[in-house]
C-alpha positions as CSV (number, residue, x, y, z in Angstrom):
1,X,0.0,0.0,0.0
2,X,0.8,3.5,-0.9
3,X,1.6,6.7,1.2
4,X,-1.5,7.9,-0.9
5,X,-3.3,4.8,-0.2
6,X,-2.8,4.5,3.9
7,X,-3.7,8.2,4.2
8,X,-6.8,8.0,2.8
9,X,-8.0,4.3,4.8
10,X,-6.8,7.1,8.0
11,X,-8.3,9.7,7.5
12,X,-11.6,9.3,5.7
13,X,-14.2,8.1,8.2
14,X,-13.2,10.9,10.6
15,X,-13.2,13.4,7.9
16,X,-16.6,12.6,6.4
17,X,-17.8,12.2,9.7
18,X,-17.8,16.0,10.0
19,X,-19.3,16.6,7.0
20,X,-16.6,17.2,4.4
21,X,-15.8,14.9,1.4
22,X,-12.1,14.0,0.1
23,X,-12.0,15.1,-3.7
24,X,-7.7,14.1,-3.5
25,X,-4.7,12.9,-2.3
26,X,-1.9,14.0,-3.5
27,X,1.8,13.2,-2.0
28,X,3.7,15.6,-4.3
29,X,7.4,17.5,-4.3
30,X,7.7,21.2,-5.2
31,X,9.9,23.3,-4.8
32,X,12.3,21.2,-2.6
33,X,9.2,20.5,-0.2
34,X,7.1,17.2,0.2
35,X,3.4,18.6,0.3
36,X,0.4,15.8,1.7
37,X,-2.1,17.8,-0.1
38,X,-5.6,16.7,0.6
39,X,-8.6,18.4,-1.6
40,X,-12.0,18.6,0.4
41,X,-15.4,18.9,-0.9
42,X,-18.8,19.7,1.0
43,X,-21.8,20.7,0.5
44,X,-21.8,24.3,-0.4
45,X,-18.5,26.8,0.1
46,X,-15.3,25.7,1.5
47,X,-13.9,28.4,3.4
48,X,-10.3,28.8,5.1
49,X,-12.2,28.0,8.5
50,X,-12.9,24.3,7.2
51,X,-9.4,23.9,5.8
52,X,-8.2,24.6,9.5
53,X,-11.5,22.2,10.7
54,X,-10.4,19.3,8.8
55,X,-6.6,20.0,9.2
56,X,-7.0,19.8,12.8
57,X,-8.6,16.7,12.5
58,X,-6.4,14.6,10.5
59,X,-3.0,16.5,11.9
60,X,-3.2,14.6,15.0
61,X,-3.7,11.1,13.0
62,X,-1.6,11.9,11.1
63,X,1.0,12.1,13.7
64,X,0.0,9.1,16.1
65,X,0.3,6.7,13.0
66,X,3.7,8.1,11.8
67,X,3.0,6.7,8.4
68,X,5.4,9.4,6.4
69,X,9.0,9.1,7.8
70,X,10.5,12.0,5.9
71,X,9.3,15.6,6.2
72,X,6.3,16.8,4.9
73,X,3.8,20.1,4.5
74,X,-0.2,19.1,5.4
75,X,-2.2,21.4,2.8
76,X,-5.7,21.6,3.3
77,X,-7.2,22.8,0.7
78,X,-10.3,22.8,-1.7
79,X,-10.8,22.8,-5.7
80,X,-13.0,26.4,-5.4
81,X,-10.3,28.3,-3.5
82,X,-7.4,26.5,-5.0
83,X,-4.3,24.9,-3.1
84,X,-1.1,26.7,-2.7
C-alpha cells in the first residue's frame, strides 16, 4: 500500500464524519518541499475555516500513525479556492 493509499483508509471516516468529502490525495514535491495535499469537498462553500477544521482533524492522526517518515507540509485545501 501507498503513502496515498494508507492516508486515505486514516483519514476518511473521521473526515466525512464531519461533514466534508475527500475530492484528493496528492503526495507531491515542489519546490524542494514534500506537500500531503488533501482536496476537500462539502456541500456548499469551503472556506479557510474548514481547511483549519479538517486539518486539525487529520493533523493529530496523522502524527499518532507516523505513516510518512521523511518531512512533509499538510495542505488543506479545496478545488474552489485553489491549493497553494
Amino acid at each position: 500500500m501507498n503513502i496515498v493509499e494508507e492516508v486515505t483508509k486514516l483519514i476518511k471516516e473521521p473526515v466525512t464524519s464531519a461533514g466534508y468529502d475527500i475530492d484528493e490525495i496528492l503526495y507531491v514535491k515542489e519546490d524542494g518541499n514534500q506537500f500531503l495535499r488533501v482536496v476537500i469537498t462539502k456541500n456548499g462553500i469551503i472556506d479557510v475555516e474548514d481547511c483549519v477544521v479538517v486539518s486539525n482533524i487529520i493533523n493529530p492522526l496523522l502524527d499518532e500513525a507516523n505513516l510518512i517518515e521523511e518531512q512533509y507540509i499538510l495542505d488543506v485545501c479545496s478545488k474552489e479556492k485553489g491549493c497553494e
